[in-house]
N, C-alpha and C positions, 0 to 999 in steps of 0.2 A: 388713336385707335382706328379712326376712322381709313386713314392713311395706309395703318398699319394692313388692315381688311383691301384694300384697295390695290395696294403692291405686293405682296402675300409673303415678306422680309417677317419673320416669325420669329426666327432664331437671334437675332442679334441684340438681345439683350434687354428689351425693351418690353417690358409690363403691359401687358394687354387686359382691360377689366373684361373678364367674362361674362360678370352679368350686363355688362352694355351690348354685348353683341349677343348676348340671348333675347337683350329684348330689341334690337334691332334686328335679328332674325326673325322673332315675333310679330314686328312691324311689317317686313318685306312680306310677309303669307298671310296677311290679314287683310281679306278682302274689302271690305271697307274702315276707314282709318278719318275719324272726323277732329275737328281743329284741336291745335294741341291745348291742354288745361294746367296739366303739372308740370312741374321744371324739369320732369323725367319725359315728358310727351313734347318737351322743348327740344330737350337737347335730341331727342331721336330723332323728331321733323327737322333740326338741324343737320342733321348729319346724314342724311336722308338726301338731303340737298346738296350739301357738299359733295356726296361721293358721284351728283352728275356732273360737276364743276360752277354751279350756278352758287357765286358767293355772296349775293344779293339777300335774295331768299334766307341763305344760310342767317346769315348774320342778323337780317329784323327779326327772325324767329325764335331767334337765342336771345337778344335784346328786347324782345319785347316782355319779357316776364317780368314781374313790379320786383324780382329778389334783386337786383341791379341798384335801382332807386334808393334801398335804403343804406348805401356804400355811404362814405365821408366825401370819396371823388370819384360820382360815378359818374362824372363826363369824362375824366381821365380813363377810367378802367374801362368804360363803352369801346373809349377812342381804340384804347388797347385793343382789345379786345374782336374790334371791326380787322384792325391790321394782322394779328394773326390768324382771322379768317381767310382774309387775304391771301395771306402766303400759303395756310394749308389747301385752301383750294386750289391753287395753282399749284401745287405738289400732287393732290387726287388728279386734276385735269390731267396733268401730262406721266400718269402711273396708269389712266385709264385709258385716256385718250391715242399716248405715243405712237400707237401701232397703226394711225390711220394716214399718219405724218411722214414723209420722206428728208421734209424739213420742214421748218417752221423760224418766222421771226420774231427774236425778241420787243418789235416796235408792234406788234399784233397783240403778243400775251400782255403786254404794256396796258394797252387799250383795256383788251378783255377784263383784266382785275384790277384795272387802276394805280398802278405799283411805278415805281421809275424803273430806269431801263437798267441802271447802276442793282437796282434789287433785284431783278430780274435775271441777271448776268450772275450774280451773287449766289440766287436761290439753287439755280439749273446747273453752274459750276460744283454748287456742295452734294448737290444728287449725283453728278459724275463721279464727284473724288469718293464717294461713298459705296459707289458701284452699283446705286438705285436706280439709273439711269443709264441707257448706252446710248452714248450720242457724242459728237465731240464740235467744237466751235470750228466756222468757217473763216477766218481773220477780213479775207478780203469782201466776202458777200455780207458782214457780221448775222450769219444765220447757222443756228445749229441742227446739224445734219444728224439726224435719228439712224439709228444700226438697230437693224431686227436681226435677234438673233433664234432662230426656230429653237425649240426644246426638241431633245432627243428620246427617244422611245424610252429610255430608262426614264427621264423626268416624269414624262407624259404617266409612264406607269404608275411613280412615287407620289405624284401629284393624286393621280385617282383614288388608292391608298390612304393617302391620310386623308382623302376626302371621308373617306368610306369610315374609317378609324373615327371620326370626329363625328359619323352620322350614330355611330356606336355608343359612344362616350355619351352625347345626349340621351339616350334611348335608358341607357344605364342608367345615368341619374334621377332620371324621372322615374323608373321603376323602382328605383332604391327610396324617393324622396316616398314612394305610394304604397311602400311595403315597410319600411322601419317603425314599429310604431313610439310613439311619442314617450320621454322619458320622463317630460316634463307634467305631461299628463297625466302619467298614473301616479308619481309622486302624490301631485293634488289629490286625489280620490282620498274622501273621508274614511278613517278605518282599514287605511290601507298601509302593509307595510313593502309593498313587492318593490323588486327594483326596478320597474319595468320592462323585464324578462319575460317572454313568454312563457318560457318552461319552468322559473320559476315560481314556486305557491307562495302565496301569502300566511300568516304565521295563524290566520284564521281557518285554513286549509290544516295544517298541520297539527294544531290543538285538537279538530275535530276527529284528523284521523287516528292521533294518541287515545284518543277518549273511545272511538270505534275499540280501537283493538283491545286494551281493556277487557271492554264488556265480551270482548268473543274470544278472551283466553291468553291475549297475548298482554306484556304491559313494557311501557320507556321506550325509547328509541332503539333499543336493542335487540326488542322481539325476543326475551327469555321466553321460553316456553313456560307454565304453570300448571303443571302434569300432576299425576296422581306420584310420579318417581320423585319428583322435586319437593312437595307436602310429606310426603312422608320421610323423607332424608333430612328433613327443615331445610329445604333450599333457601337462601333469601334471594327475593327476586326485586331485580335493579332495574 
C-alpha cells in the first residue's frame, strides 16, 4: 500500500486497504503524533518511515510490537519479515527519490539497504519490465541511468482531477457516516418497533392516531366517514 501511495500505479490491479490510508492520511495532518501503542500506531509509524526510505526505523517499529513474540518461529518470520522491509523500501526510495538521480549505482543502494548486488539488479530490473520504473542498465559503467519523462498538460490536468474527486469522496463519507442515522440503534430502543426510518412511525404512533380519529368522527384506517347519511341508511363502518 505503502508503495502503491508513493508511485501513484492505482490501476493495475492491486487492492489498496482504504482504511490504511485514511488513517495514514490522519497521521500526516496530525500535529503532534507521540510513540506508537497499538499495532494500528505500529504499522502507520511504520510506514510513515518507509515512504522516506529509512528501512531501519521502518522495520524496529513494526518488530517491536509483543504480537510477533507469540508466533512458533518468530525469529524466522522477524527475519522475513526485516527482508521484505528491505526490498519495499528500496522500491519507495527509488519511486520517490528517482527524479533527483541522473544515475545511480547499484554498489551505493547495496550499501544503503543492505541487500546483494544480484537482489538489487533483480529488484530495479522487475520495476522496468513492469513499467514502474523508467531507467534502463548501463552494461559497461554497471549503473542504471534514470529517464525523466515530464507529464503532459493532459496528465498534469487528470492528475489534479482525481486529486480533487478523492478530496470529494472523503468529504462524502464523512457526512454520510454523520447524517445516516443508526439502524442498529433504534432497533434496540425498548417499545420500539420502527425500522429506523425517519419518516417512518412507530405502531405506538399509529394506534394513537387510529384512537384520535375515532373519537372525532372518523374510524380504521380507512377514514369511513360516520355521518348522520351513513346511521341512518345502517351504513357499516369498517
Amino acid at each position: 500500500a505503502v508503495v502503491s501511495t508513493q508511485s501513484g500505479h492505482y490501476g493495475r490491479g492491486k487492492k489498496l486497504s482504504r482504511t490504511f490510508h485514511y488513517q495514514l492520511r490522519n497521521a500526516e495532518k496530525s500535529p503532534l503524533v507521540g510513540p506508537p501503542d497499538s499495532m494500528r500506531e505500529h504499522l502507520v509509524a511504520a510506514a510513515k518511515a518507509m515512504m522516506k526510505g529509512d528501512w531501519r526505523t521502518c522495520a524496529d517499529t513494526l518488530l517491536a510490537h509483543k504480537v510477533w513474540n507469540l508466533m512458533t518461529n518468530a525469529a524466522e518470520v522477524k527475519a522475513m519479515l526485516r527482508h521484505k522491509v528491505k526490498e519495499e523500501s528500496l522500491r519507495t526510495y527509488m519511486f520517490t527519490y528517482s527524479a533527483c538521480y541522473d544515475s545511480i549505482s547499484p554498489l551505493a543502494l547495496s550499501k544503503m539497504f543492505e541487500l546483494t548486488n544480484s537482489q538489487i539488479h533483480a529488484l530495479l530490473s522487475k520495476m522496468i519490465l513492469n513499467d514502474e520504473l523508467k531507467a534502463s542498465w548501463d552494461k559497461p559503467t554497471d549503473l542504471l541511468i534514470l529517464h525523466r519523462a515530464e507529464s503532459s498538460k493532459l496528465q498534469s490536468l487528470a492528475k489534479q482531477t482525481a486529486d480533487k474527486l478523492n478530496y470529494v469522496m472523503e468529504n462524502t463519507e464523512k457526512m454520510i457516516e454523520q447524517r445516516v442515522p443508526s439502524i442498529a440503534g433504534s432497533l434496540g430502543t425498548k417499545g420500539s418497533m420502527s425500522s429506523g426510518l425517519p419518516w417512518q412511525p412507530t405502531w405506538n404512533t399509529v394506534y394513537s392516531q387510529q384512537q384520535a380519529s375515532k373519537k372525532s368522527g372518523y374510524a380504521g384506517t380507512g377514514y369511513s366517514t360516520y355521518n348522520n347519511y351513513g346511521s341512518s341508511h345502517g351504513a357499516q363502518v369498517y
